[in-house]
C-alpha positions in Angstrom: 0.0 0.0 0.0 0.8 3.6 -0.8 1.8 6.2 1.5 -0.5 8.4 0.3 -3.1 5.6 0.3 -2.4 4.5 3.8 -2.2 8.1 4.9 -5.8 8.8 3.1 -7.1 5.4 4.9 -5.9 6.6 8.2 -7.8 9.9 8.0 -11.1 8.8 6.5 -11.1 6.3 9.6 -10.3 8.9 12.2 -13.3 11.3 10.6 -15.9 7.8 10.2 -14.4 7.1 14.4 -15.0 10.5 15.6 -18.4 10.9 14.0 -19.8 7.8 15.8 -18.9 9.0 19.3 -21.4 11.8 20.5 -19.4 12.4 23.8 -15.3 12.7 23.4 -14.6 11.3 27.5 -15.7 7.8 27.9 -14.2 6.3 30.8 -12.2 9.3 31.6 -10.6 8.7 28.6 -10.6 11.5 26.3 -11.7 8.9 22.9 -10.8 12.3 19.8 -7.6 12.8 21.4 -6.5 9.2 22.1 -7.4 8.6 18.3 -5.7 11.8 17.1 -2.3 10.7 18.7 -2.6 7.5 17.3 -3.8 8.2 13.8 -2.8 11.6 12.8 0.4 12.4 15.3 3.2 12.1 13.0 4.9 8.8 12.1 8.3 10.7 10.5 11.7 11.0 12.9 12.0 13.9 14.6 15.6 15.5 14.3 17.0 16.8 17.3 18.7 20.7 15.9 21.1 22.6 18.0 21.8 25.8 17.5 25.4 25.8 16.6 23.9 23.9 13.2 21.0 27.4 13.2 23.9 29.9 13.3 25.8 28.3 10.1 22.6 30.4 8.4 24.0 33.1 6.3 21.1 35.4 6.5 23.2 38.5 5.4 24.1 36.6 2.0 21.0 34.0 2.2 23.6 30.8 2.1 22.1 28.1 3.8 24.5 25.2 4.5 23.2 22.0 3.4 22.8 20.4 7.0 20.0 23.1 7.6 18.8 22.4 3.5 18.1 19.2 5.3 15.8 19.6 7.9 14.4 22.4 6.0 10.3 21.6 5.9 10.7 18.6 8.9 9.6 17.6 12.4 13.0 19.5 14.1 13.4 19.8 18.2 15.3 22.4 19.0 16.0 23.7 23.2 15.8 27.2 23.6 14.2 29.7 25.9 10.6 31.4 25.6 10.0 34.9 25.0 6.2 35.6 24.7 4.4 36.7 22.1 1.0 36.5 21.9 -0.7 34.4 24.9 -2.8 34.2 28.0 -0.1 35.0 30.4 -2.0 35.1 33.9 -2.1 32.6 36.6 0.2 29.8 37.5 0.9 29.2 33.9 0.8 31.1 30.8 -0.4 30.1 27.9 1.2 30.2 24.4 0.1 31.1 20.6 2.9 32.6 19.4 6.7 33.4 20.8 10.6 33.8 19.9 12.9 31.2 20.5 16.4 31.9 21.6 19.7 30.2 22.5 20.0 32.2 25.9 17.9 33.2 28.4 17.1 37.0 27.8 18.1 37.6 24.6 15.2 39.6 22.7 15.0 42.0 25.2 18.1 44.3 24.9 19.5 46.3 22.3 20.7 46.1 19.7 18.8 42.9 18.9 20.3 39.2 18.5 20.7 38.2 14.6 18.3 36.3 12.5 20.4 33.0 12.8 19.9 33.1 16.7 15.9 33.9 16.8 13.0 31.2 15.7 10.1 32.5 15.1 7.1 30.3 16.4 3.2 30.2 15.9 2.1 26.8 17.8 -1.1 24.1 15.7 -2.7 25.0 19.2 -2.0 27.2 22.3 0.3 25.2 25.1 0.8 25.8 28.8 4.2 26.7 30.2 4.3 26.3 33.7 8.0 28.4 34.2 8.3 30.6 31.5 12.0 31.0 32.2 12.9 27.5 32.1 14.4 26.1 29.1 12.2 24.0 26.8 12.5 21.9 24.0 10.3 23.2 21.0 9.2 20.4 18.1 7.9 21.9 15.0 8.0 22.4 11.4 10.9 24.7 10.3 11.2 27.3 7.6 14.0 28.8 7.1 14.8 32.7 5.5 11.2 33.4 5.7 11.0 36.9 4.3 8.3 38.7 6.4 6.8 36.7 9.6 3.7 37.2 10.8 2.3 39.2 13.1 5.9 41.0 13.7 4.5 44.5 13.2 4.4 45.0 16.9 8.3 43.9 17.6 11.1 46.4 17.7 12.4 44.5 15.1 11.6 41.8 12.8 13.7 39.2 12.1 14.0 39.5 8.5 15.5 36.0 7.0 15.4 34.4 10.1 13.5 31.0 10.9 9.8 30.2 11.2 8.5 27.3 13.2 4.9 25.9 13.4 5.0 24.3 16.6 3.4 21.0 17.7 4.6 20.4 21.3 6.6 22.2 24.0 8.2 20.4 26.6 10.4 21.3 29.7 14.4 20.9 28.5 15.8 17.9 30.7 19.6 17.2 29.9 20.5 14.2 29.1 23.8 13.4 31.7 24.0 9.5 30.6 26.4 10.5 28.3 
């Protein structure tokens, strides 16, 4: 079978399973999201990004090196540190549409402004909770790369012109891995 058939299968049973259950919690279990993860969550490797491979970007001469040619258009996770965009950000935790990744905690808010190679621009599938917005995460997206005008950047001091996009699918708290 296809890819493209067997992708098409999968979705035409998620729509005929969710349209048979009236309630989404049965059992406390929540049935559209257990079938989403299972059917439509993405079967493709995710590849883990640092940002010594985001810096090779030449945004001033638009070279990209061919190990970020790559991952251009793929799942990537990338660590990094949040700096809020557009959000809910009251309460315990504060929730997330759209933000900045960077390398270091407090970049973005000094001037002059980091580079384009050191700032990901990212608009999340659906808004996520961050409990410590000044812990380090791990961000898993879709990445873009020299995107020439990002959106909703009109309200920045800058825009990162060239710079990286990435539509977000999960946020996660950054844990080191120290086996190694």
């Amino acid at each position: 079978m296809s890819i493209s058939r067997s992708f098409f299968l999968r979705r035409l049973i998620l729509f005929l399973m969710i349209s048979t259950f009236t309630g989404s919690v049965c059992f406390g279990f929540d049935i559209k999201k257990l079938l989403f993860e299972y059917l439509v969550k993405p079967n493709a490797p995710i590849i883990e990004v640092s940002w010594r491979d985001l810096v090779q970007y030449d945004y001033h001469r638009k070279i990209i090196p061919p190990r970020l040619q790559s991952i251009e258009g793929k799942l990537i996770r990338v660590p990094g540190y949040v700096v809020p965009l557009l959000g809910d950000f009251g309460g315990d935790f504060e929730t997330l549409d759209e933000f900045l990744l960077v390398p270091v905690y407090g970049m973005c808010i000094h001037v002059p402004p980091p580079p384009p190679n050191q700032v990901i621009y990212v608009k999340m599938n659906e808004p996520v909770e961050v409990e410590k917005l000044f812990d380090a995460v791990w961000v898993t997206g879709q990445l873009q790369i020299d995107v020439s005008e990002l959106p909703n950047t009109e309200n920045l001091n800058y825009a990162p012109e060239g710079g990286f996009f990435l539509t977000g699918i999960e946020v996660e708290v950054y844990e080191r891995d120290v086996s190694n």
